[in-house]
C-alpha positions as YAML, in Angstrom:
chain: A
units: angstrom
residues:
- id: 1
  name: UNK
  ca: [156.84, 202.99, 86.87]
- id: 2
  name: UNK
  ca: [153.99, 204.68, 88.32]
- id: 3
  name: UNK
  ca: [151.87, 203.66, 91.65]
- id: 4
  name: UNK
  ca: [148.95, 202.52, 89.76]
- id: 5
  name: UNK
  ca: [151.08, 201.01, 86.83]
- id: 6
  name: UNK
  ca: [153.08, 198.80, 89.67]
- id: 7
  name: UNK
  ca: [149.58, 197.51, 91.49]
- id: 8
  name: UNK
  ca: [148.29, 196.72, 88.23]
- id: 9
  name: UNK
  ca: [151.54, 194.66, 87.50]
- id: 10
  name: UNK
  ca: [151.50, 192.85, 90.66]
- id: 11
  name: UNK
  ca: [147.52, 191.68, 91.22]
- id: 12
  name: UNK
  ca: [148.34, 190.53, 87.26]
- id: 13
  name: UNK
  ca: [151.62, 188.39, 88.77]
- id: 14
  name: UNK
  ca: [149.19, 187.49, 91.93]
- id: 15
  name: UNK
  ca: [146.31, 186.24, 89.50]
- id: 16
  name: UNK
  ca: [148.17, 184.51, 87.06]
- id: 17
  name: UNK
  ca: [150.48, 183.33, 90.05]
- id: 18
  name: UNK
  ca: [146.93, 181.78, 91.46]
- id: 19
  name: UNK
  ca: [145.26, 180.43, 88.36]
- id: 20
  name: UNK
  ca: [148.36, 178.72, 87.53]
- id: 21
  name: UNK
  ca: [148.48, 176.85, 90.94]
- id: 22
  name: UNK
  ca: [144.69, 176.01, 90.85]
- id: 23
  name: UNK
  ca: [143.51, 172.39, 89.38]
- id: 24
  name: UNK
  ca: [139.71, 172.43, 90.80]
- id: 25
  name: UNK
  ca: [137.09, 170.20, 90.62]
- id: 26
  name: UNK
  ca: [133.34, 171.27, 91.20]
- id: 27
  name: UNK
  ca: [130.61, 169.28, 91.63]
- id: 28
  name: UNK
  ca: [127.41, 169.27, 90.47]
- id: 29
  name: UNK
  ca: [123.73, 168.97, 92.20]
- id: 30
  name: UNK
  ca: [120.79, 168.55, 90.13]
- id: 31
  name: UNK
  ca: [117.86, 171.01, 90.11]
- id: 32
  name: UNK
  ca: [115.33, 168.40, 90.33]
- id: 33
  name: UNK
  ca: [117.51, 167.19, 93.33]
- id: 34
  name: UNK
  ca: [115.00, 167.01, 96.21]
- id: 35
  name: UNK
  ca: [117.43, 167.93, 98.90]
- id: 36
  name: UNK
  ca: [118.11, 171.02, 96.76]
- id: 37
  name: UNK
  ca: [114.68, 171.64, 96.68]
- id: 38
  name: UNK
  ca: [113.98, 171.32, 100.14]
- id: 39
  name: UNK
  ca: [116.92, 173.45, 100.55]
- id: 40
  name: UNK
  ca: [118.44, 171.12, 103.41]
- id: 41
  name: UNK
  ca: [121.19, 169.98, 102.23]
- id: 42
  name: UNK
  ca: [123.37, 171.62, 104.52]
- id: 43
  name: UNK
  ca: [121.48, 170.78, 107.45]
- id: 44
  name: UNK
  ca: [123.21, 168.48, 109.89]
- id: 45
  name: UNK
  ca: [120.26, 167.29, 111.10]
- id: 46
  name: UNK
  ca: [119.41, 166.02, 107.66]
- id: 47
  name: UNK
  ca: [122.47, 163.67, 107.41]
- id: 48
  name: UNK
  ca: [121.71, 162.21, 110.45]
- id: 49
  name: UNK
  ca: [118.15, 160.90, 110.17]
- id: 50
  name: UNK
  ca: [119.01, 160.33, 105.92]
- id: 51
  name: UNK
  ca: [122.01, 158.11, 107.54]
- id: 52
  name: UNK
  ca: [119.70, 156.70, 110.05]
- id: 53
  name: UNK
  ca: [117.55, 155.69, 107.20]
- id: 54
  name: UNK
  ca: [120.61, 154.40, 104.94]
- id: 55
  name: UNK
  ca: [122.77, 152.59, 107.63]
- id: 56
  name: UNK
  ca: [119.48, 150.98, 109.27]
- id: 57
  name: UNK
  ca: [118.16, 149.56, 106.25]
- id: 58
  name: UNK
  ca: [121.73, 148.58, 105.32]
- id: 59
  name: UNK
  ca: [123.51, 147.09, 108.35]
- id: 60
  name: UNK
  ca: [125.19, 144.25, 107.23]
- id: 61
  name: UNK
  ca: [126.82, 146.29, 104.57]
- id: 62
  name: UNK
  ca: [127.55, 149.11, 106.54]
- id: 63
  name: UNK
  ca: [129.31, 146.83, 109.03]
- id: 64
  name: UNK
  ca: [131.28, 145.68, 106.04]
- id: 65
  name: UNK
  ca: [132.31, 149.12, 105.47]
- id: 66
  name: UNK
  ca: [133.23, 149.77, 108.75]
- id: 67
  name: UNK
  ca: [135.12, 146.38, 108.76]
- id: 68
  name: UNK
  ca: [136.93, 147.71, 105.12]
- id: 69
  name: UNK
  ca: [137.70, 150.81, 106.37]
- id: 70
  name: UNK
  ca: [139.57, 149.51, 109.83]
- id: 71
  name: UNK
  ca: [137.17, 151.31, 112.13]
- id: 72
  name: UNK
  ca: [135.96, 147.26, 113.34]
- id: 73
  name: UNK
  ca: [137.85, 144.45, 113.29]
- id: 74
  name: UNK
  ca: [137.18, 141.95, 111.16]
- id: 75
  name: UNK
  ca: [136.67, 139.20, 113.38]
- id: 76
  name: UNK
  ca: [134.11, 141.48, 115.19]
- id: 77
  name: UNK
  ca: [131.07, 139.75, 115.31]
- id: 78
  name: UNK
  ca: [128.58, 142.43, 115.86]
- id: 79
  name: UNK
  ca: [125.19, 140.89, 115.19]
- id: 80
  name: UNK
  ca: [121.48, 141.61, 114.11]
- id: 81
  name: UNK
  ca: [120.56, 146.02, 114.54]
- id: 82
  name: UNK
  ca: [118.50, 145.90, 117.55]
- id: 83
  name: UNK
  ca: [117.79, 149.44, 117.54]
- id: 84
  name: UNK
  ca: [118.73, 152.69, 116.17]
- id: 85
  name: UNK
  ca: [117.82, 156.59, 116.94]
- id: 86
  name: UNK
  ca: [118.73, 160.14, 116.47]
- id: 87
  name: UNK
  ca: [119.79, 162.53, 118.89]
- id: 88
  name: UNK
  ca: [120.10, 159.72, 121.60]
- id: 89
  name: UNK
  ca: [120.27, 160.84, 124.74]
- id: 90
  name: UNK
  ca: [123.33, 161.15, 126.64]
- id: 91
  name: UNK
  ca: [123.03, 162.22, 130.40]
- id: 92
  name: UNK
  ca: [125.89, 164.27, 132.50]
- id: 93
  name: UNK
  ca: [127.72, 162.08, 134.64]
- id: 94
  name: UNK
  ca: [127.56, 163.34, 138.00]
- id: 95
  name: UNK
  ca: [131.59, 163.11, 139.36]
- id: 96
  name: UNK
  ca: [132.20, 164.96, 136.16]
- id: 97
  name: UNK
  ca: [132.38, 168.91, 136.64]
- id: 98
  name: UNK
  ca: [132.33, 169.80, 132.93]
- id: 99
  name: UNK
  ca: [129.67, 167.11, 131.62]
- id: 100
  name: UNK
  ca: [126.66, 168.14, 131.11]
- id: 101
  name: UNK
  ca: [123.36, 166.58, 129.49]
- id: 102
  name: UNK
  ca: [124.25, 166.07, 125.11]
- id: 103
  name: UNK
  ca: [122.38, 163.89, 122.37]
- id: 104
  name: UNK
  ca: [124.57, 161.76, 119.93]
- id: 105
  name: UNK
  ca: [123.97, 162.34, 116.66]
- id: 106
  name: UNK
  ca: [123.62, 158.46, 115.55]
- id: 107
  name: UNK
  ca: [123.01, 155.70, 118.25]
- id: 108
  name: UNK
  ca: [122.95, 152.03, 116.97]
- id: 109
  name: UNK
  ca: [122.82, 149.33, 119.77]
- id: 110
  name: UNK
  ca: [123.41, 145.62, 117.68]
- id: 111
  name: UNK
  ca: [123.39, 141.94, 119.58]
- id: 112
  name: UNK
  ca: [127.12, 142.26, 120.24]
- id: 113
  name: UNK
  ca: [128.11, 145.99, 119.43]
- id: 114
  name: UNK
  ca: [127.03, 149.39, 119.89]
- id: 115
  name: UNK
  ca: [128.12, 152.02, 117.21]
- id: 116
  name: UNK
  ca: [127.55, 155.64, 118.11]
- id: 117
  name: UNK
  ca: [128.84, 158.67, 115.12]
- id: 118
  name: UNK
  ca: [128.78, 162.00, 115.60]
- id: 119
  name: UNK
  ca: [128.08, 163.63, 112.63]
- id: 120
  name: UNK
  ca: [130.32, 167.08, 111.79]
- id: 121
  name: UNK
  ca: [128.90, 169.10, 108.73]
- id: 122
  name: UNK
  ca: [130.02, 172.28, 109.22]
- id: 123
  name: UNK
  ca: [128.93, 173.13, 112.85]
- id: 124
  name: UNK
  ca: [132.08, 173.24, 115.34]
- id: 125
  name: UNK
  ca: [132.62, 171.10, 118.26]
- id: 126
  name: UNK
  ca: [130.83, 171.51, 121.46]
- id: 127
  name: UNK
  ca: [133.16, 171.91, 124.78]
- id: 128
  name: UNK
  ca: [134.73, 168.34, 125.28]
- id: 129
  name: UNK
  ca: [132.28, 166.59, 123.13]
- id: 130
  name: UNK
  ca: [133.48, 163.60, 122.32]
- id: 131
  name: UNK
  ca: [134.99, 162.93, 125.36]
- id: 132
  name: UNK
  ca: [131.44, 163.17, 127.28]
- id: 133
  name: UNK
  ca: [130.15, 160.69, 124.70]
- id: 134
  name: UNK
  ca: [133.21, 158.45, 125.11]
- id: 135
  name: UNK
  ca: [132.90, 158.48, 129.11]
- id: 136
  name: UNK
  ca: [128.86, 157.80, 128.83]
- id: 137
  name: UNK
  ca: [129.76, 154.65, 126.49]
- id: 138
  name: UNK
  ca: [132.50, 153.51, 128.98]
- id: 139
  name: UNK
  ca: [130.50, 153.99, 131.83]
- id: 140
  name: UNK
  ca: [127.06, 153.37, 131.33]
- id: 141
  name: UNK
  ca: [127.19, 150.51, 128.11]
- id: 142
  name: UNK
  ca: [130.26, 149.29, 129.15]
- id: 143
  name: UNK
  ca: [129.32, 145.76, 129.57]
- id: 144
  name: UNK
  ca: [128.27, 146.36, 125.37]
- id: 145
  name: UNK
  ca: [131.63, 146.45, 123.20]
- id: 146
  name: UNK
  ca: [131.12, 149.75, 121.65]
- id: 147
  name: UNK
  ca: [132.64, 152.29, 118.94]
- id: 148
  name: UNK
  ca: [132.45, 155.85, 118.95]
- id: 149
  name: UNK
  ca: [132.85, 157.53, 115.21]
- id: 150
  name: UNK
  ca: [133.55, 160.93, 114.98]
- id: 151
  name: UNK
  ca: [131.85, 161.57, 110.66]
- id: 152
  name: UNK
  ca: [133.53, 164.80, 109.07]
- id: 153
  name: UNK
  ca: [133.83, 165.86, 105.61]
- id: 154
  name: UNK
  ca: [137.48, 166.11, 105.54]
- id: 155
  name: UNK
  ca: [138.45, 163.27, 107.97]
- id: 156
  name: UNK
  ca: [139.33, 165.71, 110.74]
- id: 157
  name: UNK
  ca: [140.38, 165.08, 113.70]
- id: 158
  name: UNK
  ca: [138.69, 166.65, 117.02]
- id: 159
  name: UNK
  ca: [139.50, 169.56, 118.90]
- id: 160
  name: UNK
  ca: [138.38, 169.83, 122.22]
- id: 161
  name: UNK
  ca: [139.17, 166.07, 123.73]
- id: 162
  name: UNK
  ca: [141.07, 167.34, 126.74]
- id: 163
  name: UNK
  ca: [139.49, 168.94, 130.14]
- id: 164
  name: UNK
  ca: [141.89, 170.27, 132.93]
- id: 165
  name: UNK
  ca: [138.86, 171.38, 135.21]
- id: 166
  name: UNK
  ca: [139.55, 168.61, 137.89]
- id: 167
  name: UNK
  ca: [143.05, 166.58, 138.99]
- id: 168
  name: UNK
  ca: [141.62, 163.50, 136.63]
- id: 169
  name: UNK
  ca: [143.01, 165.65, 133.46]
- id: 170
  name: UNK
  ca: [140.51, 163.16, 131.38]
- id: 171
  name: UNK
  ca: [141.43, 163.34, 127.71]
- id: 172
  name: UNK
  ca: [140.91, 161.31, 124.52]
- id: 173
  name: UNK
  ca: [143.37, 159.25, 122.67]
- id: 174
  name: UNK
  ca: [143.64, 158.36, 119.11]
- id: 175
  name: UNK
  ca: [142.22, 154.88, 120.16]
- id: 176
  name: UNK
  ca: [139.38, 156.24, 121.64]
- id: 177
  name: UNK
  ca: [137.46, 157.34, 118.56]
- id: 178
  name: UNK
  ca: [137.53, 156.56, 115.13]
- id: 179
  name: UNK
  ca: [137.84, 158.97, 112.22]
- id: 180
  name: UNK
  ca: [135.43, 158.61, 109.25]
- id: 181
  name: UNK
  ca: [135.01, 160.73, 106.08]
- id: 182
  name: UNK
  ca: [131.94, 161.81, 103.94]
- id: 183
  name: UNK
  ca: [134.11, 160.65, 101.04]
- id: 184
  name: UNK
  ca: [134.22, 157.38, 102.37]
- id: 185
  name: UNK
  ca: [130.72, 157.25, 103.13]
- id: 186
  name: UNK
  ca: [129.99, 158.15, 99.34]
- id: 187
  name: UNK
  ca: [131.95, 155.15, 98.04]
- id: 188
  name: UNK
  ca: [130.05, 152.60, 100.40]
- id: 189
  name: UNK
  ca: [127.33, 154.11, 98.93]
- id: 190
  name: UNK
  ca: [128.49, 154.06, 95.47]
- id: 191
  name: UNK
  ca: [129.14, 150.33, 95.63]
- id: 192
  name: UNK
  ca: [126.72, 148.52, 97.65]
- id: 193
  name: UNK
  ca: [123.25, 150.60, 97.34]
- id: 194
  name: UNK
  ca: [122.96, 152.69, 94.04]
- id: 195
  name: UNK
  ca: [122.13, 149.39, 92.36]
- id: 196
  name: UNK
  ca: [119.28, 149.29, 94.36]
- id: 197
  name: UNK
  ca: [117.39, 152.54, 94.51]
- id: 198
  name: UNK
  ca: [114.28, 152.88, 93.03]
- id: 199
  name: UNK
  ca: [113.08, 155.79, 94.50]
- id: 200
  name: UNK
  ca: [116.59, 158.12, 93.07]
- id: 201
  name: UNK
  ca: [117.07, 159.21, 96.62]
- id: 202
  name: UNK
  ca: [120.43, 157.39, 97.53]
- id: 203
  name: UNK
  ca: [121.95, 158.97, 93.97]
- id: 204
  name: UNK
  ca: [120.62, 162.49, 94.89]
- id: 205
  name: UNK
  ca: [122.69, 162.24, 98.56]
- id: 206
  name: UNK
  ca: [125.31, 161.20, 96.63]
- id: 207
  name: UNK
  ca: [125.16, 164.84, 95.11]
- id: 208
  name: UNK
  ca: [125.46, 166.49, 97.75]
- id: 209
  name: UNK
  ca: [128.07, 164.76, 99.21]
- id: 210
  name: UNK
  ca: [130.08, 164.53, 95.85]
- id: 211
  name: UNK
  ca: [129.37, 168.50, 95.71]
- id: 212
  name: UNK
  ca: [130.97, 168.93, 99.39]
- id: 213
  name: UNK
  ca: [133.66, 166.75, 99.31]
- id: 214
  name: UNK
  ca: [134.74, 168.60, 96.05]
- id: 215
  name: UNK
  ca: [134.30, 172.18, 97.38]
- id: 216
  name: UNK
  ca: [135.83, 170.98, 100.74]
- id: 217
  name: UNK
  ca: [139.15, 169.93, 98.30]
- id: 218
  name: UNK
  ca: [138.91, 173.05, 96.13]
- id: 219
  name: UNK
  ca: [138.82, 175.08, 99.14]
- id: 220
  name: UNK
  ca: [142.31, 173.59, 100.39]
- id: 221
  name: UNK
  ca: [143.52, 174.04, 97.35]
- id: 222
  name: UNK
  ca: [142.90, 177.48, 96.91]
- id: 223
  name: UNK
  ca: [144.28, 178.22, 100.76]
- id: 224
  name: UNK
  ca: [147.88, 176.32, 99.73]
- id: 225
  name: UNK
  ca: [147.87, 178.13, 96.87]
- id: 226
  name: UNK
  ca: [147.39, 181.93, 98.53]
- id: 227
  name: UNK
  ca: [150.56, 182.21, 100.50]
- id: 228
  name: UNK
  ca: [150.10, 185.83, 102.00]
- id: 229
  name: UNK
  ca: [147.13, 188.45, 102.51]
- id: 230
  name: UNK
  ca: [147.58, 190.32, 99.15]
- id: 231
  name: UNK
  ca: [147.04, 187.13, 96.92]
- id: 232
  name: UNK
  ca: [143.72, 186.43, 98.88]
- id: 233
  name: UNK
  ca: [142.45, 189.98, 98.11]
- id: 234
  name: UNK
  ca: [143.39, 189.75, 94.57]
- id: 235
  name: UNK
  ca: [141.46, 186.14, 94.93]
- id: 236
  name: UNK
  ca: [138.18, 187.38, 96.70]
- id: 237
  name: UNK
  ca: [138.49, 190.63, 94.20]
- id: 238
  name: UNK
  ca: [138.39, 188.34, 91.81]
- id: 239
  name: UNK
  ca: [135.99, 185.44, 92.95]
- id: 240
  name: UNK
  ca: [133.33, 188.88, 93.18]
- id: 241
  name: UNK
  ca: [133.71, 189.78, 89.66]
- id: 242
  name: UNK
  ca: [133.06, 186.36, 88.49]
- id: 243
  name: UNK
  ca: [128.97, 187.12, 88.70]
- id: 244
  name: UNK
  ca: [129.55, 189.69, 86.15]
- id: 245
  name: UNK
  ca: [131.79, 187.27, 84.09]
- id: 246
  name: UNK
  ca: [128.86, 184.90, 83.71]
- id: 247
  name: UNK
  ca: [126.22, 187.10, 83.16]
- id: 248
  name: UNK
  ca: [128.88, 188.48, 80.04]
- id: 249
  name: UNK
  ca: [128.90, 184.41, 79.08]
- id: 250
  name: UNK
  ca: [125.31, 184.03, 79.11]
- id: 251
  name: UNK
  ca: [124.80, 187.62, 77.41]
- id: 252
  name: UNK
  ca: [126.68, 186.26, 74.14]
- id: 253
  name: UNK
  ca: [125.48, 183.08, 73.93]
- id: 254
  name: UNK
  ca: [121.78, 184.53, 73.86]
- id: 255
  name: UNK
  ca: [122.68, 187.14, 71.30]
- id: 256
  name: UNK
  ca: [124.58, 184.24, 69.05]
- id: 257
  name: UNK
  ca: [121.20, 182.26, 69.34]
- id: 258
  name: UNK
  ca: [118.85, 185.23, 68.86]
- id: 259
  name: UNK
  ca: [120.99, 186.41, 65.61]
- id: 260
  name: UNK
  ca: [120.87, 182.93, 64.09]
- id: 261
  name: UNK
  ca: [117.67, 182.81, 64.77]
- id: 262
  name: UNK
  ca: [116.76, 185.96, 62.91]
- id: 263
  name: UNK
  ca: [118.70, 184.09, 59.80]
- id: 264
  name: UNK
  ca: [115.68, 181.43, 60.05]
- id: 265
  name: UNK
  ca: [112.54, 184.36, 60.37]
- id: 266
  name: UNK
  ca: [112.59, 184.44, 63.84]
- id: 267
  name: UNK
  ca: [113.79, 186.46, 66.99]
- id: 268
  name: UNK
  ca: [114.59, 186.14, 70.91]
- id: 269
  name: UNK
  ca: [112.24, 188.34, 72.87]
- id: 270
  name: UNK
  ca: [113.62, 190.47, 75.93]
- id: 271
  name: UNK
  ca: [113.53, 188.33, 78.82]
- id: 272
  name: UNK
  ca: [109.45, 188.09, 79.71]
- id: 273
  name: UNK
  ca: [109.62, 186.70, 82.90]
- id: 274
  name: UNK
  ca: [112.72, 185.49, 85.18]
- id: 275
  name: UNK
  ca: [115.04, 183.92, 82.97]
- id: 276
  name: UNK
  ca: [112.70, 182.76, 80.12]
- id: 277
  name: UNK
  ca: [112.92, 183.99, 76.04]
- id: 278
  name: UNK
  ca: [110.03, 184.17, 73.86]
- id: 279
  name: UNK
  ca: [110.98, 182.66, 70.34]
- id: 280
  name: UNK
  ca: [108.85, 184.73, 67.85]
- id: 281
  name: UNK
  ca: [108.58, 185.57, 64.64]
- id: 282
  name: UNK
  ca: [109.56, 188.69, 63.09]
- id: 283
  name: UNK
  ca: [106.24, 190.65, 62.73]
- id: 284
  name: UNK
  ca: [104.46, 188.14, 65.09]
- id: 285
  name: UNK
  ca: [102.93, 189.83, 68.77]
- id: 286
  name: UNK
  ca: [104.59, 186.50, 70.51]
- id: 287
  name: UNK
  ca: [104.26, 183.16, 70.95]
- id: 288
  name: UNK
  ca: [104.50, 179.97, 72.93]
- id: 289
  name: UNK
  ca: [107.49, 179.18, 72.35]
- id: 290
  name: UNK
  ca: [110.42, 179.86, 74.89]
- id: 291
  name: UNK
  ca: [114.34, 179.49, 75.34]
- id: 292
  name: UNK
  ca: [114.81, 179.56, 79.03]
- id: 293
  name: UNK
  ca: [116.80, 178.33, 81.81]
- id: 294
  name: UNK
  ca: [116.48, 178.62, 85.48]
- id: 295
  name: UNK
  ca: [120.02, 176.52, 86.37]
- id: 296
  name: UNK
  ca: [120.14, 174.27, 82.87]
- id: 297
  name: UNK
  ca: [119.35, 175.59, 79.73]
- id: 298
  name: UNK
  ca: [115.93, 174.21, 78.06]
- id: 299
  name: UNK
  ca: [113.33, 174.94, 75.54]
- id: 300
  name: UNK
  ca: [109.52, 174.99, 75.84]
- id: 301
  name: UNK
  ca: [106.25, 174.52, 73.55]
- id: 302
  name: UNK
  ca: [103.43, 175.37, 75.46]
- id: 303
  name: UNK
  ca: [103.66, 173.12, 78.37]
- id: 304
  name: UNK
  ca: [106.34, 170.58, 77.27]
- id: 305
  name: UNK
  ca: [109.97, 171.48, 77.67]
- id: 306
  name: UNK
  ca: [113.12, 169.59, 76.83]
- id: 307
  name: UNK
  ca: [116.89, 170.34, 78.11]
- id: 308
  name: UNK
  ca: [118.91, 171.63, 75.69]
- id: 309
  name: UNK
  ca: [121.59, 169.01, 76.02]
- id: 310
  name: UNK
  ca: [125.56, 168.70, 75.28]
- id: 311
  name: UNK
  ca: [124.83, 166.40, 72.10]
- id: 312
  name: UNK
  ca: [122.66, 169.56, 70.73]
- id: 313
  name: UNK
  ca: [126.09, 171.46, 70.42]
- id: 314
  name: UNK
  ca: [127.80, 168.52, 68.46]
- id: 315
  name: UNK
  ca: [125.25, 167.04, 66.02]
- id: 316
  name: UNK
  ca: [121.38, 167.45, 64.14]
- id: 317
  name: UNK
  ca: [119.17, 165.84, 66.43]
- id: 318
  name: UNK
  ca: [115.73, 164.07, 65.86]
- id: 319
  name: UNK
  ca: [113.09, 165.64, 68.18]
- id: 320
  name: UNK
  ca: [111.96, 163.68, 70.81]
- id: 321
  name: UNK
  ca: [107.96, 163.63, 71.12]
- id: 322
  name: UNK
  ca: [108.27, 162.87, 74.68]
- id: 323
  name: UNK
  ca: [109.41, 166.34, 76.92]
- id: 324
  name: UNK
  ca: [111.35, 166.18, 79.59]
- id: 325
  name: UNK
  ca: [108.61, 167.50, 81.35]
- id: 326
  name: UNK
  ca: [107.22, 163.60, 81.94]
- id: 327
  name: UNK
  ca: [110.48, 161.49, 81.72]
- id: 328
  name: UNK
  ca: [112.77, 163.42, 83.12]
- id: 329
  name: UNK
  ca: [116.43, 163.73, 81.73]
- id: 330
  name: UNK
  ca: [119.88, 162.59, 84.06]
- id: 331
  name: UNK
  ca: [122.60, 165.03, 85.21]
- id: 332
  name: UNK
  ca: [125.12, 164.59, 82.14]
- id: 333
  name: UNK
  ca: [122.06, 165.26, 80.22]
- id: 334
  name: UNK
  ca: [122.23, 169.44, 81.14]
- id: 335
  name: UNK
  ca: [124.13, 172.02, 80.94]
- id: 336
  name: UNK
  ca: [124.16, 174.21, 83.62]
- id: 337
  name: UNK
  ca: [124.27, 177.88, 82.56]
- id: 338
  name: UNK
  ca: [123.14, 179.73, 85.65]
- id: 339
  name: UNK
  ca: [126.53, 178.77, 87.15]
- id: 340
  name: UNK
  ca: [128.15, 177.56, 84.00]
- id: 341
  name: UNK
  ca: [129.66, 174.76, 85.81]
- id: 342
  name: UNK
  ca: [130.48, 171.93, 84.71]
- id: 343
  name: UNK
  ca: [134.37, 170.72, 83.40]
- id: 344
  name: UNK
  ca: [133.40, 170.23, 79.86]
- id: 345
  name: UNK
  ca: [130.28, 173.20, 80.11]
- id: 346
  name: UNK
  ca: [129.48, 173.49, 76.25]
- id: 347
  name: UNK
  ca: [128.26, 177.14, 76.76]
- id: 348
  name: UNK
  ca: [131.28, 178.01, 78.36]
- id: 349
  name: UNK
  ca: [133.08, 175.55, 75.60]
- id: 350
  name: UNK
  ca: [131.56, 177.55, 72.83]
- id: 351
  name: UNK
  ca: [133.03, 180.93, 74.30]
- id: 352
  name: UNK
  ca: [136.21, 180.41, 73.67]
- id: 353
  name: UNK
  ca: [136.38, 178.41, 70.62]
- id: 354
  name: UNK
  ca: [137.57, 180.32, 67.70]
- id: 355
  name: UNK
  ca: [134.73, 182.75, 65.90]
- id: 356
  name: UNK
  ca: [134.50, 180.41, 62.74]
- id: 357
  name: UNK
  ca: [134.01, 177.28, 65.13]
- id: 358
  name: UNK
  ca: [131.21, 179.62, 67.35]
- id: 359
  name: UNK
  ca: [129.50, 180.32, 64.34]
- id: 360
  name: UNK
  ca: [129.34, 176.44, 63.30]
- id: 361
  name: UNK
  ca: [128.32, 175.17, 66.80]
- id: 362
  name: UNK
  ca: [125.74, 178.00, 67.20]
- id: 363
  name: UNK
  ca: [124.06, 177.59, 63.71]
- id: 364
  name: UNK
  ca: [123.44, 173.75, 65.30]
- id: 365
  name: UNK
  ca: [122.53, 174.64, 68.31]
- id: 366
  name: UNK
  ca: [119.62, 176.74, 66.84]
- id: 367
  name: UNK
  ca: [118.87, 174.17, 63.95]
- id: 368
  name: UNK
  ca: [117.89, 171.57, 66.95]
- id: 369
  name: UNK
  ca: [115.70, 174.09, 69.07]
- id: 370
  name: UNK
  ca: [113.97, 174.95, 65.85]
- id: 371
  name: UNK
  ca: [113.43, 171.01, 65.43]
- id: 372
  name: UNK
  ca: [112.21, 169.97, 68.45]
- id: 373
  name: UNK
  ca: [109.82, 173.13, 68.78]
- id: 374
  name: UNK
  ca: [108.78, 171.84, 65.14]
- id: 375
  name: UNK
  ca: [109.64, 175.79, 64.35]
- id: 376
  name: UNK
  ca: [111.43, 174.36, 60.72]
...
């Protein structure tokens, strides 16, 4: 067997080695997600004054939490929330070499309790951290029962909770702190406030922490599953070429669309601008309406649009009057075709189903733009 022939074999062994291992979950944010929009949702400052917000206007129930998840006791009687602040400050203490001046990410100070969390979203530890925090508390509120909460996507513990820099070898223990999980945070949230959120925002966060806590998993999963250097280049070899894979995804379902479309008198235009399709007719210079999608797929008349949703791939829909445009449509309710993600993705669905069952889905999928864009 030749060199090439023998490389080709084994990054074919190596992928289907890796695929077979991989059972991943993705999760999905919104584009009309105003974290997304604001583009900080990876911004650690962000969870800490949202959390602020949340756990202030919440305490009872977060103390609950706390109480479920055995970082209190739950014969702690912690009392009213007498104050709360970001980025409190936390001075050096002086008989300390190695301490220095820091700000805790999340200070609450109750009748009976003080709760302090440093929040981890991606950003690494600062020298000693948590120890300087958990020396300040002892020290300086220690007349004030207090807990220190060290908030990480994945649970972790800390790293640097040891100094040797003077004979007192200070260090942390595993009683010291308490360990808490944006996971865990997300089910508090799930069950005691989504009930009660008018404004969306509390579902939104829930995104983005559903998103992270999925990627964090699917990351793990993909490192146990890569045992040795030449399996991760086959995997980041292949995680570049998925762009292309996509766009070839995206490239046939437009075509499918634009040749059933010519079946009813009409045609997809070239893209016009960004990602956006002009359906015209045949002979006509153009028109108003447009098949589009920036992340989820949608069509437009004018200046009403509607997602194109999983139900159009199943059934003949009545058009809906109303566009999305004014009432808005929920997550479930798109398909997302910039990324294609999505476990049950129709697009990607409707790819590899067999040619007679693309041609059946297709023809419906075009019959129910043509409907709501009053095209038929």
């Amino acid at each position: 067997m030749g060199k090439n022939k023998q490389t080709i074999q084994l990054h074919t062994e190596s992928i289907i080695g890796l695929l077979g291992n991989l059972q991943l979950e993705y999760g999905y944010v919104s584009d009309d997600n105003v974290f997304k929009i604001l583009n900080i949702e990876d911004k650690e400052i962000f969870h800490s004054r949202f959390l602020k917000y949340l756990i202030s206007g919440n305490w009872d129930s977060f103390i609950g939490f706390l109480k479920s998840q055995r970082i209190l006791d739950n014969d702690e009687n912690v009392g009213r929330l007498l104050s709360s602040q970001c980025e409190f400050f936390c001075p050096a203490l002086q008989e300390c070499p190695e301490s220095k001046n820091g700000r805790i990410d999340l200070y609450f100070e109750a009748q009976n309790h003080i709760v302090a969390i440093e929040v981890k979203w991606h950003a690494g530890e600062q020298p000693i951290q948590l120890l300087r925090y958990h020396q300040y508390l002892n020290k300086l509120r220690g007349q004030t029962p207090h807990t220190l909460i060290f908030l990480t996507p994945t649970k972790r513990t800390a790293q640097k909770i040891s100094c040797n820099k003077c004979e007192k070898k200070c260090s942390l223990t595993k009683s010291d702190y308490k360990l808490l999980s944006f996971q865990d945070l997300n089910k508090w949230l799930s069950k005691n406030l989504t009930g009660a959120d008018p404004t969306g925002l509390i579902s939104q966060y829930r995104e983005i922490l559903m998103r992270e806590t999925k990627n964090m998993s699917n990351a793990d999963t993909i490192l146990e599953s890569i045992k040795d250097k030449n399996k991760f280049a086959v995997a980041c070899a292949f995680a570049d070429s998925m762009g292309e894979v996509k766009q070839k995804i995206r490239d046939a379902f437009f075509n499918a669309i634009d040749d059933q479309l010519k079946i009813h008198g009409y045609m997809l235009s070239d893209p016009t601008k960004g990602k956006i399709y002009e359906i015209k007719p045949k002979d006509s210079a153009g028109s108003l309406n447009c098949l589009a999608y920036d992340t989820n797929l949608y069509c437009q008349k004018g200046d009403k649009w509607w997602y194109i949703k999983p139900k159009w791939f199943e059934k003949e829909v009545k058009r809906a009057p109303e566009s999305d445009t004014e009432k808005g449509t929920s997550a479930e309710n798109k398909i997302d075709i910039a990324g294609l993600y999505g476990k049950d993705n129709p697009v990607v669905n409707w790819y590899f189903m067999k040619q007679e069952d693309q041609e059946k889905v297709i023809e419906q999928v075009t019959k129910n733009i043509l409907e709501q864009l009053e095209l038929e």
